[in-house]
Structure formats: structure tokens, C-alpha cells
C-alpha positions in Angstrom: 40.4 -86.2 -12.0 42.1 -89.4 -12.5 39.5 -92.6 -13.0 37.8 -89.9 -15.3 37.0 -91.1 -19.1 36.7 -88.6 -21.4 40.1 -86.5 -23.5 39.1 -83.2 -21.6 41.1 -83.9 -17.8 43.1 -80.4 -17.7 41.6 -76.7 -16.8 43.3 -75.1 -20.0 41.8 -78.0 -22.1 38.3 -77.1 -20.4 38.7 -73.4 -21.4 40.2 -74.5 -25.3 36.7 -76.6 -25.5 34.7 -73.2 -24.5 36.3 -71.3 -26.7 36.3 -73.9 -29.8 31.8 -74.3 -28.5 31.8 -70.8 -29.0 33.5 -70.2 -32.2 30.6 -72.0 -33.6 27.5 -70.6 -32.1 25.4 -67.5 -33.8 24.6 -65.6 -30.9 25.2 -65.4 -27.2 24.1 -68.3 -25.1 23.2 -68.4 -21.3 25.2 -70.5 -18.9 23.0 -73.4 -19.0 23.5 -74.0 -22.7 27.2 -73.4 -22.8 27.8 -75.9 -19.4 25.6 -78.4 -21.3 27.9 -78.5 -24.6 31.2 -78.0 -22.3 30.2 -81.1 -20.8 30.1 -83.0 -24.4 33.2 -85.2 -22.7 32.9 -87.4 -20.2 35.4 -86.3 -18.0 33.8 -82.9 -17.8 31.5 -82.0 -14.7 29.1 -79.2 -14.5 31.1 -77.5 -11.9 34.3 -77.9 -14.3 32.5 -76.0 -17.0 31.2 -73.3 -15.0 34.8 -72.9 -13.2 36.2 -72.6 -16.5 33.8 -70.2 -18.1 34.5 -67.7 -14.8 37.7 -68.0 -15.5 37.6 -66.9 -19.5 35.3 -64.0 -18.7 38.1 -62.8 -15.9 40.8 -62.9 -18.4 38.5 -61.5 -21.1 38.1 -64.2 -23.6 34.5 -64.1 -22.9 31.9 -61.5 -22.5 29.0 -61.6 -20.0 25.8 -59.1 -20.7 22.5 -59.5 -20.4 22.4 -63.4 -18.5 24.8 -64.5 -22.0 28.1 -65.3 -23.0 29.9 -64.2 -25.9 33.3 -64.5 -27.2 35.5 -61.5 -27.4 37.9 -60.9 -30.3 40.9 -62.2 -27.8 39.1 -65.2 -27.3 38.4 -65.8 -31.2 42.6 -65.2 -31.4 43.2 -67.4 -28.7 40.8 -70.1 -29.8 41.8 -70.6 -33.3 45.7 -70.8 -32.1 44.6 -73.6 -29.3 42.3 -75.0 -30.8 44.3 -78.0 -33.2 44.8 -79.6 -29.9 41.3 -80.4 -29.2 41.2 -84.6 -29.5 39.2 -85.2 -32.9 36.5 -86.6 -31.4 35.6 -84.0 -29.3 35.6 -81.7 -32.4 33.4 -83.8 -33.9 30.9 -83.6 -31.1 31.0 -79.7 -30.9 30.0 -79.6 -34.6 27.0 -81.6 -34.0 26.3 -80.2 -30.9 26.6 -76.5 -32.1 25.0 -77.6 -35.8 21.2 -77.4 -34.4 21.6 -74.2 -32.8 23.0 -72.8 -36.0 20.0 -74.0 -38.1 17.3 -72.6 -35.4 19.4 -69.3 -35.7 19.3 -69.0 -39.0 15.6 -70.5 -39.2 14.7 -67.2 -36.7 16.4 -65.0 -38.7 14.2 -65.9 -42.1 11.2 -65.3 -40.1 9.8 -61.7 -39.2 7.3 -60.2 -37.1 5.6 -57.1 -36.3 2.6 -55.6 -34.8 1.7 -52.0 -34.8 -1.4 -50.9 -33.2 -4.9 -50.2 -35.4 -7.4 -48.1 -33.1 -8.3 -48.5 -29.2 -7.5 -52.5 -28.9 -6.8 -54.0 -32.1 -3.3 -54.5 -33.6 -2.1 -54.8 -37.2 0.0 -58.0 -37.7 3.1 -58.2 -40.2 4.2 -61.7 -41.1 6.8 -62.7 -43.3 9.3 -65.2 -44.1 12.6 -64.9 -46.0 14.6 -68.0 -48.4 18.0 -66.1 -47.5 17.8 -64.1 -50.2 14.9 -62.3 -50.0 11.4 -62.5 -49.1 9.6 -64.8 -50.1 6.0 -64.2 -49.1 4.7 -61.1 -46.5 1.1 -60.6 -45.2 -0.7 -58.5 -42.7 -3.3 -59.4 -40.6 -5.8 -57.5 -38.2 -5.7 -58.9 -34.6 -8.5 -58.0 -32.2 -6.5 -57.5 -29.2 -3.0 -57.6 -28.6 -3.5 -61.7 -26.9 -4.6 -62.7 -30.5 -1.7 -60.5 -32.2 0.9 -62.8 -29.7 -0.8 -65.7 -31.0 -0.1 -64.8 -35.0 3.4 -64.4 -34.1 3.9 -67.4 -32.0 1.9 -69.6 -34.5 3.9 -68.2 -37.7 7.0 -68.8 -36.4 6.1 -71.8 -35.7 4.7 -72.8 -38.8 6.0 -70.2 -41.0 7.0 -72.8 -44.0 3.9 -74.8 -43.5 2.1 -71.8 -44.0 3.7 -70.6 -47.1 3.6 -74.3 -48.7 0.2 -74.3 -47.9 -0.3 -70.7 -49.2 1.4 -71.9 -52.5 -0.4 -75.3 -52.6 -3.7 -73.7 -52.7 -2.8 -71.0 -55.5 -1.7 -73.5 -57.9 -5.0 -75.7 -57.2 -7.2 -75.6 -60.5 
């Protein structure tokens, strides 16, 4: 679209970004999330990105299952011979962009979850967090229904490292 600002003005340029975005996530992303980092250049419209994911899941550089994209192995070929051409800039936006996704992926990954049930209503909860390496602290819990069971897991994930620090904090107290 002339008048447009932005590097990204051509359809194969548009489908060079996707792939070089998707190079970099962890895991499949929904259509939402992928248009929103397509659209990382100016000159690139919602429509534009959509158009041009279509497109790569036609010719089979993408996958779609289960409401996500992923890449396929022709697009991870294809990608890494295109991709030099991607204005710097715009490389450097991607790898911000795609940098926070990677940390909550790896963050979810450190943190486990499990309930198994413990009599008529009540559920055993398994928490446990990971450094990477292994893990680093584990504990069970007994929920009274399965509504407080949700609510260990939802409140460990989110807090999982405050709860170890804490956990560690209070050991170490004398």
C-alpha cells in the first residue's frame, strides 16, 4: 500500500515475518496472538496478517489444530533461508515481542499441578515447582471439594516462587 510506513509493504515479506514470529515461539499460538506480532510494522494491517497466515497454512508452512498455529518443518526450511532479508529493525522487534512469551512458557513449564481425588468430594492437591534442573520444592495438599482444589492450582501458579521464598524464608528463621 503506498503512503504506508513501515519495511513490511509486500505479501511474501508478510509471510517471511510469520515465519521468522514463529521460529521464535514455544508452542502454538491462536490467530489473535500471531496477527498481533505480524502487525509489529506499521505498514502491516490486521487483514494483511490474517491474509498471509491463510496463505502459509495452504501451502503448508503452517499448521492449524486445535484454534493454533504452528510451524511445519517446510516452514522452519523456508524461514531460515528467507529470513536475512527481514529489515533489522523488524528483527529486533520480533525478539522482544516473542521474548515474553518465551519466559511465561518456560515459567509454566517449572510449575506442576495435580489433583487426584481423596473420598466422596475431597481432592488430593500436588504442587510443585522446578529451577530447570530439577525440583525444587513439592507438596500435597487436601482440598475439600474440587472448587478449592482449582483454587490451589490457580493460586500456586501464580505465586509458585513467592511461595517457595516464603517456604524458605520461614525455615531459616531462628
Amino acid at each position: 500500500m503506498p503512503g504506508n510506513f513501515g519495511f513490511i509493504h509486500e505479501r511474501i515479506e508478510r509471510k517471511v515475518l510469520i515465519l521468522f514470529i514463529m521460529r521464535r515461539l514455544p508452542e502454538p499460538v491462536t490467530l489473535d496472538v500471531l496477527a498481533d506480532l505480524t502487525m509489529c510494522d506499521d505498514a502491516v494491517s490486521y487483514f494483511d496478517a490474517t491474509e498471509s497466515i491463510a496463505k502459509l497454512v495452504e501451502t503448508k508452512h503452517l499448521r492449524f489444530e486445535d484454534g493454533k498455529y504452528s510451524i511445519t518443518a517446510l516452514g522452519v526450511r523456508n524461514g531460515e533461508t528467507l529470513e536475512k532479508n527481514l529489515p533489522y529493525p523488524i528483527k529486533q522487534r520480533v525478539e522482544a515481542s516473542t521474548a515474553l512469551i518465551r519466559a511465561n512458557h518456560d515459567r509454566d513449564t517449572m510449575i506442576k499441578t495435580k489433583q487426584t481425588k481423596s473420598g466422596e468430594n475431597a481432592r488430593k492437591v500436588t504442587l510443585s515447582l522446578s529451577d530447570g534442573l530439577g525440583e525444587i520444592v513439592s507438596m500435597e495438599l487436601l482440598a475439600v471439594n474440587e472448587k478449592q482444589a482449582n483454587d490451589f492450582e490457580k493460586g500456586f501458579r501464580k505465586n509458585a516462587e513467592k511461595i517457595y521464598q516464603t517456604i524458605i524464608e520461614m525455615l531459616l528463621e531462628m
